[in-house]
C-alpha positions as CSV (number, residue, x, y, z in Angstrom):
1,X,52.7,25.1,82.9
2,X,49.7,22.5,83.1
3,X,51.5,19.2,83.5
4,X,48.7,17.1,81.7
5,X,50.2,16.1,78.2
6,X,48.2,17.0,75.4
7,X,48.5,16.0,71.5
8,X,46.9,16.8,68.6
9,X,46.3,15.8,65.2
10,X,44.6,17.7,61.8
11,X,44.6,17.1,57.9
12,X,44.5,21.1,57.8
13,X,47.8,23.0,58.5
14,X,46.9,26.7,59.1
15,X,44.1,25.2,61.5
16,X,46.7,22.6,63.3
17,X,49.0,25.4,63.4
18,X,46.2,28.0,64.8
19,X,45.3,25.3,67.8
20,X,49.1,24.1,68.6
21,X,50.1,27.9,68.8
22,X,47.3,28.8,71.4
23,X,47.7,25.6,73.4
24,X,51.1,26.9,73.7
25,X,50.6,30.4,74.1
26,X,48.2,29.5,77.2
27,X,51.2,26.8,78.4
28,X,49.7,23.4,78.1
29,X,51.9,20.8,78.1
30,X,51.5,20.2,74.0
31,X,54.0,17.4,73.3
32,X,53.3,16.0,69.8
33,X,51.0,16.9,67.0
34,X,50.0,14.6,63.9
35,X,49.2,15.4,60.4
36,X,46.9,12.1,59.9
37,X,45.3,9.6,61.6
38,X,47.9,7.4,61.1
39,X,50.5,9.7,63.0
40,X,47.7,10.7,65.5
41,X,47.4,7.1,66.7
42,X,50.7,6.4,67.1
43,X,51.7,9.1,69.4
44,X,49.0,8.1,71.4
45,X,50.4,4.7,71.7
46,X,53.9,5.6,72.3
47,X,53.7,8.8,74.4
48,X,50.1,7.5,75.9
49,X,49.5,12.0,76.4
50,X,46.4,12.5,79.4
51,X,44.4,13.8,76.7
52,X,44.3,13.8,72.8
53,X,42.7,16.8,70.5
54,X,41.6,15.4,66.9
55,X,40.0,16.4,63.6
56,X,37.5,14.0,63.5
57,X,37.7,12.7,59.9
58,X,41.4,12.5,58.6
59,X,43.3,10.4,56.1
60,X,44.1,6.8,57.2
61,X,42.7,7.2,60.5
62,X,39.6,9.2,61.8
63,X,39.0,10.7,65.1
64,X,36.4,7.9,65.7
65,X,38.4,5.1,64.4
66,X,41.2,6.6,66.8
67,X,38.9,6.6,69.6
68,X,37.6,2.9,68.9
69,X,41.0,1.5,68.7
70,X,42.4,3.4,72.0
71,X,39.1,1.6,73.8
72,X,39.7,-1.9,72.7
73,X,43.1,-1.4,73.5
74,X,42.6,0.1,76.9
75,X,44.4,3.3,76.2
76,X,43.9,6.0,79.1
77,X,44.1,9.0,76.6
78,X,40.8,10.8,76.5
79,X,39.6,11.9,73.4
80,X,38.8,15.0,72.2
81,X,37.2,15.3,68.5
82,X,36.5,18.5,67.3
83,X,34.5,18.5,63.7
84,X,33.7,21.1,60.6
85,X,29.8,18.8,60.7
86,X,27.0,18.8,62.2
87,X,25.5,15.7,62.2
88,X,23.7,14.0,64.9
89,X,25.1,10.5,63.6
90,X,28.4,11.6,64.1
91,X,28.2,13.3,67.3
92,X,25.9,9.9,68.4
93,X,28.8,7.9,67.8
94,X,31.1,10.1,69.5
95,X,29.3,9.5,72.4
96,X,28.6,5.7,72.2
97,X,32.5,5.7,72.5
98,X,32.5,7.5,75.7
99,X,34.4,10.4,73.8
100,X,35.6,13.0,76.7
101,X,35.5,15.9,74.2
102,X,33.3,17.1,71.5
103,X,33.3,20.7,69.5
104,X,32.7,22.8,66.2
105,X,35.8,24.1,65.1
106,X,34.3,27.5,64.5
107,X,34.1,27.5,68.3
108,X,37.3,25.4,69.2
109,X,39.9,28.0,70.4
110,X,36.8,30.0,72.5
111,X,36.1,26.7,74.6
112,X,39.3,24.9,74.3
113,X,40.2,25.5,77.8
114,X,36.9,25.1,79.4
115,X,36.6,21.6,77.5
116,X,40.6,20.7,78.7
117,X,39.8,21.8,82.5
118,X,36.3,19.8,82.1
119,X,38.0,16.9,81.1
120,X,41.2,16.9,83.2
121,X,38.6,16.4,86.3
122,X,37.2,13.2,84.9
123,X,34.2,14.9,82.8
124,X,33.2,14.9,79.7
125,X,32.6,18.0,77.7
126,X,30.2,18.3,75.1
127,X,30.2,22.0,73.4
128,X,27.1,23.5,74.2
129,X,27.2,25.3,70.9
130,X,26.4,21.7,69.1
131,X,23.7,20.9,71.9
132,X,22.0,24.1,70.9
133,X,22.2,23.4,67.6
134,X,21.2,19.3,68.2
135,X,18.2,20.7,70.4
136,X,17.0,22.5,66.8
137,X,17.5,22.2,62.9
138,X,20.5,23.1,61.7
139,X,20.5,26.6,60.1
140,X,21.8,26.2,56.5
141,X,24.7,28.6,55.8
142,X,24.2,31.7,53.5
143,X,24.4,31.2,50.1
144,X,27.5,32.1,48.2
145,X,25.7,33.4,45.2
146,X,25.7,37.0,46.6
147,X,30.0,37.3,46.2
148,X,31.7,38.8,43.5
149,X,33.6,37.5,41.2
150,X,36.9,38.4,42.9
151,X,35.7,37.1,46.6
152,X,34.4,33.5,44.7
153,X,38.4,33.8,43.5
154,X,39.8,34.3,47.0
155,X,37.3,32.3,48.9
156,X,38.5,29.1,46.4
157,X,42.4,30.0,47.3
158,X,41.1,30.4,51.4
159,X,40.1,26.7,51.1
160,X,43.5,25.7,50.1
161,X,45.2,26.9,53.5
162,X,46.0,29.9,51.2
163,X,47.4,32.9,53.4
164,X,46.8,36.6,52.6
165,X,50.4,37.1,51.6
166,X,50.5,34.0,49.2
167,X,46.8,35.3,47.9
168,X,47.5,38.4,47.0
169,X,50.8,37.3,45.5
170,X,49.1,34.7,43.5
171,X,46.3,37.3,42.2
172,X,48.4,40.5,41.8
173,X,47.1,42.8,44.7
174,X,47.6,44.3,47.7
175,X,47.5,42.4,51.4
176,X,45.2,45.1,52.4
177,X,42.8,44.5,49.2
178,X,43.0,40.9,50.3
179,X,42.0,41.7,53.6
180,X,39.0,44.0,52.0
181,X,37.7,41.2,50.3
182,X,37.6,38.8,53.2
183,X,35.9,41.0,55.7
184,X,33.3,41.7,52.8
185,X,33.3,37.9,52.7
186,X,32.5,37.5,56.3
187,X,29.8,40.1,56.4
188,X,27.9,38.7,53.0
189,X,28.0,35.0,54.7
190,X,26.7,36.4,58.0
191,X,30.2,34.4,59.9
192,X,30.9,36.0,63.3
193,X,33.9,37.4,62.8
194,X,36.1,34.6,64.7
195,X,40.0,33.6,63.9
196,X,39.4,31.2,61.3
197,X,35.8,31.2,60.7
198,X,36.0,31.8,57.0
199,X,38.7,29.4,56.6
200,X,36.3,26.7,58.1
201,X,33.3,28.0,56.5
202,X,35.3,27.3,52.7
203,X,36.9,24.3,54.0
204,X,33.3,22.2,54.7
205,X,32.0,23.9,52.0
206,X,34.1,24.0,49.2
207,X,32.4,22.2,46.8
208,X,30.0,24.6,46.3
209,X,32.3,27.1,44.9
210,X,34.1,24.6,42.4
């Protein structure tokens, strides 16, 4: 097992649940994970973990804020933020904080490792995927007025941590139909098909589909 302690912390369950299970399929030393801000920051501050892995905007407490207080209060724990956004103000501050770590979730669990090696030696690791993507504009995503009916239904229900099982329960069809409709999902929204991409693709933007 890596011996560097890790925690993490994210507002989104299925997504928390997705990063804590690989962490511990791959044996890192995961020893605390937070639902908030508020429960982020304090298992900083009473387990001090080598490195921390956060959503950057929660409730009580963002991933900045947390990263701002642990530096005024000369906490060791390097911060990793990883974000649904793209913004350069946001990724600016990140690294006026002298944040160690800094990813898309869309790409979290393909560079997770890289990023906790990088910044177990001392480095910082910025995701090259948001470097590429600060070097140019930012590609709008595809429009959702090309789903049907049905896939607007079960994209809404996606971006409520909604699971297959529970969706096709709740709308009275098969997990396999469910299953239909999300990979017709992912190809009419041009997402590579990546564990969770359509679950962050509804969650940042959700209000669209209303």
């Amino acid at each position: 097992m890596n011996q560097h302690t890790i925690i993490t912390a994210d507002d989104h369950p299925l997504l928390l649940k997705g990063l804590n299970d690989f962490l511990i399929e791959k044996q890192y030393n995961l020893i605390g994970s937070g639902n908030n801000g508020r429960e982020a920051y304090n298992l900083i501050t009473q387990e001090k973990p080598d490195i921390a892995i956060l959503d950057i905007q929660m409730p009580f407490m963002s991933g900045l804020e947390i990263a701002k207080n642990c530096k005024s209060n000369g906490l060791a724990t390097k911060i990793v933020l990883i974000t649904l956004h793209k913004e350069r103000e946001l990724y600016q501050k990140a690294q006026d904080l002298n944040i160690f770590g800094y990813m898309l979730k869309e790409f979290a669990l393909e560079e997770i490792e890289n990023c906790i090696n990088t910044v177990t030696n001392g480095d910082q690791y910025f995701s090259p995927k948001i470097l590429q993507l600060l070097g140019d504009e930012f590609p709008e995503n595809s429009d959702i007025s090309g789903l049907t009916p049905s896939e607007k239904k079960i994209l809404k229900l996606i971006a409520t941590d909604k699971t297959n099982k529970e969706i096709a329960s709740l709308l009275f069809i098969s997990y396999r139909t469910v299953e239909k409709h999300r990979s017709n999902i992912i190809t009419k929204l041009k997402l590579e098909p990546k564990t969770n991409s359509l679950l962050i693709w509804a969650k940042e933007h959700h209000q669209k589909f209303i």
